[in-house]
N, C-alpha and C positions, 0 to 999 in steps of 0.2 A: 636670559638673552634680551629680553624685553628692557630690561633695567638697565643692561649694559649699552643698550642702544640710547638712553638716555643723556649718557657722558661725554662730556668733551676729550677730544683727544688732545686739545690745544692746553686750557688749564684747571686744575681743580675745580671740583662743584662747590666745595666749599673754603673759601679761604680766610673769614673771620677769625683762626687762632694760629694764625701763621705763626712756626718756632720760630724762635732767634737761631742766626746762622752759626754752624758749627766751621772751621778751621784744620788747614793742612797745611804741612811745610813740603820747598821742594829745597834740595834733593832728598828724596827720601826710597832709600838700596833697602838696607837691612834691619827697619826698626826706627827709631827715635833718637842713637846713639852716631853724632859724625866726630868719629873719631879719625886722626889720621899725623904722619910726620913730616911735617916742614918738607928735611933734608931726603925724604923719601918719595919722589914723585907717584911710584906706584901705586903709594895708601890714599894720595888723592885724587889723581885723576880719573877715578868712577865714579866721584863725588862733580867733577867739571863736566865728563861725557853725560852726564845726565840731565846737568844743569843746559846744556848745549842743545838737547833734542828737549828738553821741553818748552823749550824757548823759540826753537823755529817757530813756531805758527805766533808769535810777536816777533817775529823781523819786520823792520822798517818798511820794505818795501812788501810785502804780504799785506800787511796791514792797512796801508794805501791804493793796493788793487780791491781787497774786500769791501773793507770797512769806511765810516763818513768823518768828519771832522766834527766833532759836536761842541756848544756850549758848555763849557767849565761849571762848576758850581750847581746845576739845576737837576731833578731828574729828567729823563729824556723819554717823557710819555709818549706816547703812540697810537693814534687811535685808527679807526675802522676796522673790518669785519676782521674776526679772530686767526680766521686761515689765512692771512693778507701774510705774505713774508714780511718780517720785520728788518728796520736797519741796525748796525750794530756799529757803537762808538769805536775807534781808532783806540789801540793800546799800545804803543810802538815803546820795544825791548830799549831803547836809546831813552827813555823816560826815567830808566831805571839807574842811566848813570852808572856812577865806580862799578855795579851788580850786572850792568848789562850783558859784560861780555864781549865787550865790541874794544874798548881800547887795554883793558886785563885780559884775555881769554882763558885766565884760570882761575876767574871769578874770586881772585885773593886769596885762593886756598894755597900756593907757590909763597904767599910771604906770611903766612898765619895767620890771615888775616879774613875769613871765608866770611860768604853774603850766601843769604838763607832768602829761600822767597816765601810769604804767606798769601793764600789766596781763601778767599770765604766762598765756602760749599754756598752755591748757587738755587737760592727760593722763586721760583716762580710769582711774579707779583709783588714781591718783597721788595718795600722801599729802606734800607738803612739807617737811621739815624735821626727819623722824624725830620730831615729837611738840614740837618747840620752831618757834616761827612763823618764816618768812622775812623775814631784813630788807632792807632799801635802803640805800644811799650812794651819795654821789656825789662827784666830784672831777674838777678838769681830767685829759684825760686826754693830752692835750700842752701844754706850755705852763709858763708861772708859775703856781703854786698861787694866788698873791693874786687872778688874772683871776674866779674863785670866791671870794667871801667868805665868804655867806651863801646857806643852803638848808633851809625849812623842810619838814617832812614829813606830810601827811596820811592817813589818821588815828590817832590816837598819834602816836608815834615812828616811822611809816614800814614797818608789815611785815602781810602777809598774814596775817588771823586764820585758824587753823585750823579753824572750824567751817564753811567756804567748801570743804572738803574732806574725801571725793576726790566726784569727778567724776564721774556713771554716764552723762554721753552725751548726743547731741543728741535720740535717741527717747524716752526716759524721764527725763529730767531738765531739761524744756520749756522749765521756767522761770527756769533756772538764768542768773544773771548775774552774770559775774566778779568777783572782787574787784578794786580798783587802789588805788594810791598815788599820791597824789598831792605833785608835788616841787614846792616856790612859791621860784623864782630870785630872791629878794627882794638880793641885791647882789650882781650883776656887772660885770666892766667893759665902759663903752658904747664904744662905737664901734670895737671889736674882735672879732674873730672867734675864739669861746674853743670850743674844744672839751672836751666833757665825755663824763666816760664815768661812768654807772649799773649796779648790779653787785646782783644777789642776792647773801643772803648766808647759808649755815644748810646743816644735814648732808645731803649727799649734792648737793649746787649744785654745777655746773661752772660757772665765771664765768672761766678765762684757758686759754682756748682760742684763737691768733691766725687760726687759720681761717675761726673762725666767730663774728660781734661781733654776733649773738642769744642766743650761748646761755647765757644767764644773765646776758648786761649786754645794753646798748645804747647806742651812742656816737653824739651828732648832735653838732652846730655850734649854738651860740647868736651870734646877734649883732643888739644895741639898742644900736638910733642914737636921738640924740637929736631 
């Protein structure tokens, strides 16, 4: 009891061998496999109603009632006493473009064309990339490269802005809501089952690890039937 009284409830006592951040996709229903038919609305839209509620808490306007407008490019340190609530940078779903959901609202899974979001499991402290942002790629990751054509990236060029970072906690930094990337599968091949693999990418990222397919990419199955 003595020991436990010791700990902070705010963040780690120790933070000198902080992991590299592992990786999730959204939507994610049944597994790692988004399967579904073009001409069949009901194989996708469990894939859109998911996309839809996880995305309310980055609506435009949520986001400007909580959160602050921060500097681009920099991390967004914060200093004094550690129980002090912290501010959390603005993330507005409209960032995200073609993936948003705001001028598609079937997020491209209606023309075969579905937008996948990635978000990096959230480190306490964890500044990303030594001072240069994290990026994204992606590529089959068995197969013919051609079953992947084309993949656009959301927002920018696809990388985690640094002023999203670091991290002080679920107690003091309330309002905090991740950054993501969003990936738009604008040409693969349909009625095959392509597997791809998505990779962080920037100093101090473990992404080929065969152990472990979180930690720093994420490998699912795509396959659209017509």
């Amino acid at each position: 009891y003595v020991m436990l009284l010791t700990l902070s409830p705010y963040t780690p006592t120790y933070r000198d061998r902080v992991s590299p951040p592992g990786v999730m996709i959204r939507p994610y229903l049944n597994g790692f496999t988004i399967a579904f038919n073009v001409s069949q609305p009901s194989t996708w839209q469990p894939y859109v109603d998911s996309m839809h509620h996880f995305l309310a808490a980055y609506d435009d306007k949520v986001q400007e009632e909580k959160n602050i407008e921060c500097v681009s490019g920099q991390y967004f340190i914060q200093g004094g006493n550690e129980s002090e609530e912290k501010k959390a940078c603005q993330f507005k779903r409209s960032l995200l473009q073609n993936c948003s959901g705001i001028e598609d609202p079937t997020f491209g899974y209606s023309k075969g064309q579905p937008c996948i979001l990635l978000k990096m499991n959230r480190i306490i402290g964890y500044r990303p990339g030594a001072g240069v942002p994290v990026s994204v790629d992606c590529k089959v990751q068995k197969g013919n490269e051609s079953d992947l054509r084309s993949v656009d990236f959301y927002p920018g060029n696809g990388t985690f802005d640094l002023m999203y970072y670091p991290y002080y906690g679920k107690i003091t930094h309330v309002n905090y809501t991740s950054p993501l990337v969003a990936m738009h599968f604008t040409d693969v091949k349909k009625n095959y089952l392509v597997h791809i693999q998505c990779r962080l990418n920037g100093k101090g990222i473990i992404n080929d690890v065969n152990s472990d397919r979180f930690l720093g990419r994420i490998i699912f199955t795509l396959r659209i039937g017509k």
